[in-house]
C-alpha positions as CSV (number, residue, x, y, z in Angstrom):
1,X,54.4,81.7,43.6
2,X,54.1,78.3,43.1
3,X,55.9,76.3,40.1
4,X,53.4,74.1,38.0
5,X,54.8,70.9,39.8
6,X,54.3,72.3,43.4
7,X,50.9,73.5,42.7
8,X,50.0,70.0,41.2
9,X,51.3,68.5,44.3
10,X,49.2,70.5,46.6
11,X,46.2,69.4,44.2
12,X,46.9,65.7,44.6
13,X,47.6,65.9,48.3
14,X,44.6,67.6,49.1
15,X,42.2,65.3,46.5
16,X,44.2,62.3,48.5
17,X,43.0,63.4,52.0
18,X,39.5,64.0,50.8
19,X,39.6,60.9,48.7
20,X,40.1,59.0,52.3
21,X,37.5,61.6,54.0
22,X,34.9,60.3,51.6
23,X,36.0,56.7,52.0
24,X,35.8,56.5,55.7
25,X,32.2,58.5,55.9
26,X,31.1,55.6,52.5
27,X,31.9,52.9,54.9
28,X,30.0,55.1,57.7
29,X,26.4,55.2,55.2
30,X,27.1,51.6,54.9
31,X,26.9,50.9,58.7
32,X,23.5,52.8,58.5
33,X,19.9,52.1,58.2
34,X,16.9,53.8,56.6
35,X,16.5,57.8,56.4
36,X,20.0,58.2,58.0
37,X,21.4,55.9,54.9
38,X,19.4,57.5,52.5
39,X,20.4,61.4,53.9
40,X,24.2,59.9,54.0
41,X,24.3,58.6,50.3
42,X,23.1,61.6,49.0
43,X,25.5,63.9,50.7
44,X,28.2,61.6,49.8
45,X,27.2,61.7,45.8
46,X,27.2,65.5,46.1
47,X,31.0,64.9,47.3
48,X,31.6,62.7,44.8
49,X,30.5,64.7,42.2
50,X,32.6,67.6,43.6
51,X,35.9,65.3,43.8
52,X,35.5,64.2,40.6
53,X,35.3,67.3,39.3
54,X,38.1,68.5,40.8
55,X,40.1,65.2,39.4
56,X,39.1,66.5,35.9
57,X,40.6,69.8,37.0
58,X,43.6,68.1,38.4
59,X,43.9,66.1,34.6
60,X,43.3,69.5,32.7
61,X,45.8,71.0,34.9
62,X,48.3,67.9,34.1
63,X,47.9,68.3,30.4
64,X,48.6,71.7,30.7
65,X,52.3,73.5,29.1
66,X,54.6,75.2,31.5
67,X,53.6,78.4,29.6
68,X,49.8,78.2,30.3
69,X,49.1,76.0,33.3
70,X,48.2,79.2,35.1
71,X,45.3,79.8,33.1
72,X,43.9,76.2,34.8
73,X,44.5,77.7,38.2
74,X,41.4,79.4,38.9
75,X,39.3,76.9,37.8
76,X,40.9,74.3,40.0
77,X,41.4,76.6,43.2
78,X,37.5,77.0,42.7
79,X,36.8,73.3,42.5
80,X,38.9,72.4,45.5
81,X,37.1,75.3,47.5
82,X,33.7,74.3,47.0
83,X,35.2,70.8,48.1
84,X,36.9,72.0,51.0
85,X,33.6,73.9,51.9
86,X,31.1,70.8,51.4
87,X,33.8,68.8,53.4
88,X,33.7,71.1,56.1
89,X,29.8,71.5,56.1
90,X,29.4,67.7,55.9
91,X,32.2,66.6,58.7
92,X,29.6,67.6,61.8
93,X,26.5,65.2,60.0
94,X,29.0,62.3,60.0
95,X,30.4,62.5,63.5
């Protein structure tokens, strides 16, 4: 079982490497034209909207007392599957 700092860790390692993901496949829609920029943009906002979530999550988490950070868990393992998933369903559009 994790302690609350290892767990956090994890959290901000993994929002780091999809932080970059995003950023590399922003500058990717920005190389691109028309429908292809439009269908790009809009994939990327639903990424967004997922990572910032999961930053909120990561905040909550944060604010959280030795005694109840637990309770935050779920919520956050959720977030960072669904980002994890739309990462994963995304990669082969952008390559």
């Amino acid at each position: 079982m994790d302690t609350k700092e290892e767990y956090q860790k994890r959290v901000e390692s993994e929002l780091e490497t999809s932080g970059t993901q995003i950023e590399a496949w922003s500058a990717k829609a920005e190389q691109s034209e028309g429908e292809v920029r439009i269908e790009y943009e809009q994939q990327l906002d639903v990424l967004r909207n997922i990572q910032s979530r999961a930053e909120a999550g990561l905040q909550e988490l944060k604010e959280a007392g030795e005694d109840n950070w637990e309770k935050a868990r779920p919520r956050m393992d959720g977030v960072l599957s669904e980002l994890r998933n739309a990462i994963l369903n995304l990669s082969p559009r952008f390559h």
